[in-house]
C-alpha positions in Angstrom: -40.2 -47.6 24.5 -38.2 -50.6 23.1 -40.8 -51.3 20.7 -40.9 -47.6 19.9 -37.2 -47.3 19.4 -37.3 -50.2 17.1 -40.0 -49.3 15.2 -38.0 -45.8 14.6 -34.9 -48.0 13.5 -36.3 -50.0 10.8 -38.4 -47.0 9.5 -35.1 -45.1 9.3 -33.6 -47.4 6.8 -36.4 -48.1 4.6 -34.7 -45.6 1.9 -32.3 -48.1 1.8 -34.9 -50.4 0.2 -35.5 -48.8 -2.9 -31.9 -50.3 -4.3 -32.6 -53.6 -2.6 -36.5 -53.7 -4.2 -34.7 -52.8 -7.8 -32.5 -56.3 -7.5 -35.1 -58.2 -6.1 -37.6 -57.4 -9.1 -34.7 -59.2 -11.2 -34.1 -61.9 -8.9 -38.1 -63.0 -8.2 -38.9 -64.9 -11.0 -35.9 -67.0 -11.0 -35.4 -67.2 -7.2 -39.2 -68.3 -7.2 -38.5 -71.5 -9.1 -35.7 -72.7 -7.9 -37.2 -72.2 -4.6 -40.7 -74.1 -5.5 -38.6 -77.0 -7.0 -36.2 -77.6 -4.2 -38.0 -76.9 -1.0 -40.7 -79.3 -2.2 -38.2 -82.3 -1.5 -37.4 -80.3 1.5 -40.4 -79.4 3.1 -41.1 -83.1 2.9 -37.8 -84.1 5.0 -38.7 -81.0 7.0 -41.9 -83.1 8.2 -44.6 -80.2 7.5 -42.6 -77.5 9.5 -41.4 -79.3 12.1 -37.2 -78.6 11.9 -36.4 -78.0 15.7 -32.7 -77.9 14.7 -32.5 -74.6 11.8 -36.0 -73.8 12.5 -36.8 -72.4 15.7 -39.2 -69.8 17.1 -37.7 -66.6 16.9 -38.3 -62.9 18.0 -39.5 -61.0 14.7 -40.1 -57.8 13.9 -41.8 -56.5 10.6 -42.5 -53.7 9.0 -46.1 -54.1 7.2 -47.3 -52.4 4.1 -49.3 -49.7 6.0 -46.2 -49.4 7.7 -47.5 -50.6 10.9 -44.9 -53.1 12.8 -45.6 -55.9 14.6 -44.1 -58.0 16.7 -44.3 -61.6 15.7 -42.6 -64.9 17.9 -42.5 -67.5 15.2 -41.3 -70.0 12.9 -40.9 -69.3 9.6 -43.5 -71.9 7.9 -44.2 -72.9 4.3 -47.4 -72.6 2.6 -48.5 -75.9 1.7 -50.2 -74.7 -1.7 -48.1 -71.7 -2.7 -44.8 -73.1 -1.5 -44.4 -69.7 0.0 -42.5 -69.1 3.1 -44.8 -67.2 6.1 -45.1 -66.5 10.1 -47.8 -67.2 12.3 -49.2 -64.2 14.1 -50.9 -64.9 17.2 -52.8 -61.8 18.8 -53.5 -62.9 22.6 -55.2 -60.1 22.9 -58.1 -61.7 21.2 -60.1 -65.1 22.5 -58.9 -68.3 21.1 -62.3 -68.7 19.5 -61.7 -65.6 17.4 -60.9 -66.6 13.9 -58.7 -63.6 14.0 -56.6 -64.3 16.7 -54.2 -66.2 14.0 -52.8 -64.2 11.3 -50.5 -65.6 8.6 -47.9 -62.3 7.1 -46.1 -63.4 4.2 -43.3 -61.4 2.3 -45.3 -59.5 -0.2 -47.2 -58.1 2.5 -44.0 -56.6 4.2 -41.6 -53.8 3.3 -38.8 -54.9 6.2 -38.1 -57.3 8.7 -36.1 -57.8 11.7 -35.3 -60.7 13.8 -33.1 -61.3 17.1 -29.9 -62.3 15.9 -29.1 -65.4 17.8 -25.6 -65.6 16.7 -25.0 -62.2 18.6 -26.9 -63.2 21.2 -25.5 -66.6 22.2 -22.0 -64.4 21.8 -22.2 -61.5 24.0 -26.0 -62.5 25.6 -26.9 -59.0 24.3 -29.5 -59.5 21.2 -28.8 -57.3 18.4 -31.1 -57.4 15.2 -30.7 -59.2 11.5 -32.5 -57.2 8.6 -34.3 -59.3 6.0 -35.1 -58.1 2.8 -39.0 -59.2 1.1 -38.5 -61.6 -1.7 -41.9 -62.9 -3.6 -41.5 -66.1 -1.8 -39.3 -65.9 1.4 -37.3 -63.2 3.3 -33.7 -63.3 2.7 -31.7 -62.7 5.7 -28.0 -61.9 5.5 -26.2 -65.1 7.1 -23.0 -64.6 5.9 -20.7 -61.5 5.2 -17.8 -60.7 3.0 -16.2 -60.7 -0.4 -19.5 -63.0 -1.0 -22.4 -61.9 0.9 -25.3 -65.1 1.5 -28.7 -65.0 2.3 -30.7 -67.7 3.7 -35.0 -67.4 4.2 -33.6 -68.6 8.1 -32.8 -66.0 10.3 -29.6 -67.8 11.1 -26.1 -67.2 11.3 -24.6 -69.5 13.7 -25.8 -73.0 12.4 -26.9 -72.5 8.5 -29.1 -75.0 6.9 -27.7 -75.6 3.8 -30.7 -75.7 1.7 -31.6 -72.5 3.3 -29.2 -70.3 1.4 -30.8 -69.5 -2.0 -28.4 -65.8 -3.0 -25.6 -64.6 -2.9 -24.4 -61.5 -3.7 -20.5 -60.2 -4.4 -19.4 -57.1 -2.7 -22.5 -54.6 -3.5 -23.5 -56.5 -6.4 -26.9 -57.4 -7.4 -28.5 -60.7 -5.4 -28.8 -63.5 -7.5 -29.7 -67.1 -6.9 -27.6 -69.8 -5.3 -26.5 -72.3 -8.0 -23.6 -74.4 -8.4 -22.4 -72.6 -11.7 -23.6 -68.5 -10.2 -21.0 -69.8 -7.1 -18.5 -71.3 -9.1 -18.5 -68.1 -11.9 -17.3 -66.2 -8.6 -14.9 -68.6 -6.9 -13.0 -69.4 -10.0 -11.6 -73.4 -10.0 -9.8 -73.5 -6.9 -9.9 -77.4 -5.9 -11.0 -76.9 -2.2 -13.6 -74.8 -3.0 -15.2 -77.3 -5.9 -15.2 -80.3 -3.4 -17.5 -78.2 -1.2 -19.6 -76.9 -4.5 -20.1 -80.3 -5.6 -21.1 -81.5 -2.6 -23.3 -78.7 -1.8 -21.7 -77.8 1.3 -22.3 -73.9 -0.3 -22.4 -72.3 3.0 -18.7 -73.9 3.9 -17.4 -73.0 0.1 -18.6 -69.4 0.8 -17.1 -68.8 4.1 -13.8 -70.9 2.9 -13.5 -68.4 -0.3 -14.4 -65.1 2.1 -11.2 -66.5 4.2 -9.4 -66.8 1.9 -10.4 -63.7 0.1 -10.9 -61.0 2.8 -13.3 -58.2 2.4 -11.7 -55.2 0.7 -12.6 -52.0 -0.7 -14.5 -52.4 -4.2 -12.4 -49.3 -5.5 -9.4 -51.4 -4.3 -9.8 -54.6 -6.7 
């Protein structure tokens, strides 16, 4: 029945996507090089998947292109030759010597996703659910709301890995990629916030400037 009512949930909002899949046809190409050139350096610090710290296994739900869903308990990995971010499905159902029992889903073969927000969770011990939007090369997840919205390919919102966040997005803007200049063509020249950009503590710079800035109507600004 869970499963069920889940399944009925992220089904429901897939008319929302349409918007979402618009921006994200702008954002691939770009999005997919800067996240080829800097997650090579990072994959290598992340020692080949292994980040128990940002990275955990989590409780995933996705909705596949056939519009199946399944439920997936994994880390998200990176594609050694594509650079491509994945999760390992593992379908017990089937005998450890069948070469289908592992299944690797990546984002272009998914039109939503769902994981257990932990944030929520460790909060109130009650899980609710983080939606992730398909990107060519990751899922971005919603980490951080407010006048700046960010997106990280972690399923995250309590402890953000910096290198994690790739877009942001103002208000109901269109995504775009992280960058110093993109975050600093929002946040203006205030001196607190450029020690952060510079230093590339964007996830700090972003939350400092929604503080400062609280969420308003658009129509209002």
């Amino acid at each position: 029945m869970k499963k069920a009512l889940i399944a009925i949930g992220l089904l429901f909002t897939l008319f929302n996507l349409e918007t979402a899949a618009q921006n994200m046809r702008a954002l691939n190409n770009m999005l997919n090089r800067q996240h080829i050139n800097g997650q090579m350096d990072i994959n290598r610090r992340m020692l080949n998947n292994r980040d128990p710290i940002y990275n955990t296994n989590t409780q995933y739900f996705v909705v596949m292109n056939d519009m199946s869903v399944i439920e997936v308990k994994s880390r998200i990995l990176t594609d050694e030759v594509t650079h491509k971010k994945y999760l390992l499905y593992i379908n017990k159902k089937l005998s450890k010597s069948d070469p289908n029992r592992e299944q690797k889903i990546y984002p272009e073969q998914t039109i939503k996703i769902a994981c257990v927000d932990l944030k929520d969770t460790y909060r109130t011990n009650r899980g609710k659910f983080l939606d992730g939007m398909p990107n060519d090369s990751c899922w971005l997840f919603k980490v951080i709301s407010g006048t700046i919205n960010g997106y990280s390919y972690y399923c995250d919102r309590d402890d953000i890995f910096p290198p994690s966040l790739v877009a942001i997005q103002k208000f109901d803007d269109k995504v775009v990629p992280l960058t110093t200049a993109a975050l600093t063509d929002i946040t203006g020249e205030d001196a607190e916030l450029q020690k952060k950009i510079i230093k590339g503590l964007f996830p700090d710079a972003i939350k400092l400037y929604n503080k400062k800035n609280p969420l308003k109507e658009k129509a209002s600004q």
